[in-house]
C-alpha positions as CSV (number, residue, x, y, z in Angstrom):
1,X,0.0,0.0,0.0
2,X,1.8,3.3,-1.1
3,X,1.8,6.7,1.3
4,X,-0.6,8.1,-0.7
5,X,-3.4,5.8,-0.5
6,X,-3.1,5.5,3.5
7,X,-3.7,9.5,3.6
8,X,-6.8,10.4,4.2
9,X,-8.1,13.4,1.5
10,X,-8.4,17.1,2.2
11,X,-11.4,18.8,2.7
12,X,-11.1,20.5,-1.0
13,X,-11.0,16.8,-2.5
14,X,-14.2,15.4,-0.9
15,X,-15.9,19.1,-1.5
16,X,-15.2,18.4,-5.2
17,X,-15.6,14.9,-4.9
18,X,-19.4,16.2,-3.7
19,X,-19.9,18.7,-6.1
20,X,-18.7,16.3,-9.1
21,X,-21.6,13.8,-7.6
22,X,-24.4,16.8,-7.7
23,X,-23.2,17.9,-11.7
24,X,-23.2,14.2,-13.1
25,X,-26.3,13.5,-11.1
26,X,-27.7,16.8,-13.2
27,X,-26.7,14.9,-16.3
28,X,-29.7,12.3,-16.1
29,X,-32.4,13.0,-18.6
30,X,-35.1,11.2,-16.2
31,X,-36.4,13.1,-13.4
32,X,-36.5,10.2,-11.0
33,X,-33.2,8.8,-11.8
34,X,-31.4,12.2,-11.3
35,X,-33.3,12.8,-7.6
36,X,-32.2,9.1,-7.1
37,X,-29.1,9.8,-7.7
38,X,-28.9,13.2,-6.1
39,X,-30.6,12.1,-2.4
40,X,-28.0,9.1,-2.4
41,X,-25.1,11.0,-2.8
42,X,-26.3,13.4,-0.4
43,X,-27.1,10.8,2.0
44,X,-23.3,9.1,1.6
45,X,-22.1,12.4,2.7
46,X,-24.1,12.6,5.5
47,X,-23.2,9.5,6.5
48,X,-19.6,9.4,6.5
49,X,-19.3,13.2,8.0
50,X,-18.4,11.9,11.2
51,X,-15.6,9.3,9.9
52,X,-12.4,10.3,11.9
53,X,-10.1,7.6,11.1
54,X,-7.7,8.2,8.4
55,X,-8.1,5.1,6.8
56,X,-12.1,4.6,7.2
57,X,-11.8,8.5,5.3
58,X,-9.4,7.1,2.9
59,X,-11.9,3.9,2.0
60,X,-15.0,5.9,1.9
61,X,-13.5,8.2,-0.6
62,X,-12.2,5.7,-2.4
63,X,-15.4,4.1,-2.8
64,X,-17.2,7.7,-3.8
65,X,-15.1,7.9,-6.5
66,X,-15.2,4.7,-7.8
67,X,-19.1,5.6,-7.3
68,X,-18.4,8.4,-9.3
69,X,-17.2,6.8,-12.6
70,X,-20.1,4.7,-12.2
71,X,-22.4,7.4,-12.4
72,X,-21.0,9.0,-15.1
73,X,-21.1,6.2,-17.1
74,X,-24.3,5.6,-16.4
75,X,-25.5,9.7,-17.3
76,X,-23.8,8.8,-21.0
77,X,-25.8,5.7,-21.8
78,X,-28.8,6.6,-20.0
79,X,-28.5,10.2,-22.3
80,X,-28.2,8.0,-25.4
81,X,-31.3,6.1,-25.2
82,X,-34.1,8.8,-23.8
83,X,-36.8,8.9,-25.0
84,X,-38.2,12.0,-26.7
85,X,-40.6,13.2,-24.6
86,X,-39.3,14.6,-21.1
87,X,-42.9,13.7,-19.5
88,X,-46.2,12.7,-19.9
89,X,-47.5,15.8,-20.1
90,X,-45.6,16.7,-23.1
91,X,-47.6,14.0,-25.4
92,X,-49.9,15.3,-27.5
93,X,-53.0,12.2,-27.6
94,X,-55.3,13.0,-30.2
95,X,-58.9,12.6,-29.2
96,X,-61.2,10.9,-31.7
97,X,-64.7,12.8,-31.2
98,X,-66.9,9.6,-32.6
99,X,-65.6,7.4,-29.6
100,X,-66.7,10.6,-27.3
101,X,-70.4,10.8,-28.2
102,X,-73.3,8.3,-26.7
């Protein structure tokens, strides 16, 4: 295990680490996929805040940015195959006026 990886990252690094999570998470084309993936990076945070060992730090950051990569990957494919419409509410259903009437 090098020096490096035992030291646990600055404050800057998991602020950026944080911020990269909230601009990929923007990425999503599908509303609930981008909350998803907003309120669980959010939640991570919160839970490691308290972490004080250097090495438990180390691990957890590790993991959010393995996490990360994930996440980005997963904004590029998920942006390649959206569909058209952003939401129901943008579909235009034409209404046929003879299946209306009684």
């Amino acid at each position: 295990m090098s020096v490096a990886a035992a030291s646990a990252p600055s404050r800057a690094e998991v602020l950026h680490l944080y911020r990269s999570f909230l601009r990929v998470a923007r990425k999503f084309p599908d509303y609930n996929i981008r909350e998803y993936t907003k309120r669980r990076a959010v939640d991570a945070f919160h839970h490691n805040r308290n972490l004080s060992d250097p090495s438990a730090i180390s691990s957890a950051f590790s993991d959010g940015k393995a996490q990360l990569e994930v996440a980005t990957r997963q904004a590029v494919v998920y942006s390649l195959y959206a569909p058209k419409l952003k939401s129901v509410m943008e579909a235009q259903i034409p209404i046929h006026r003879s299946e209306c009437t009684d």
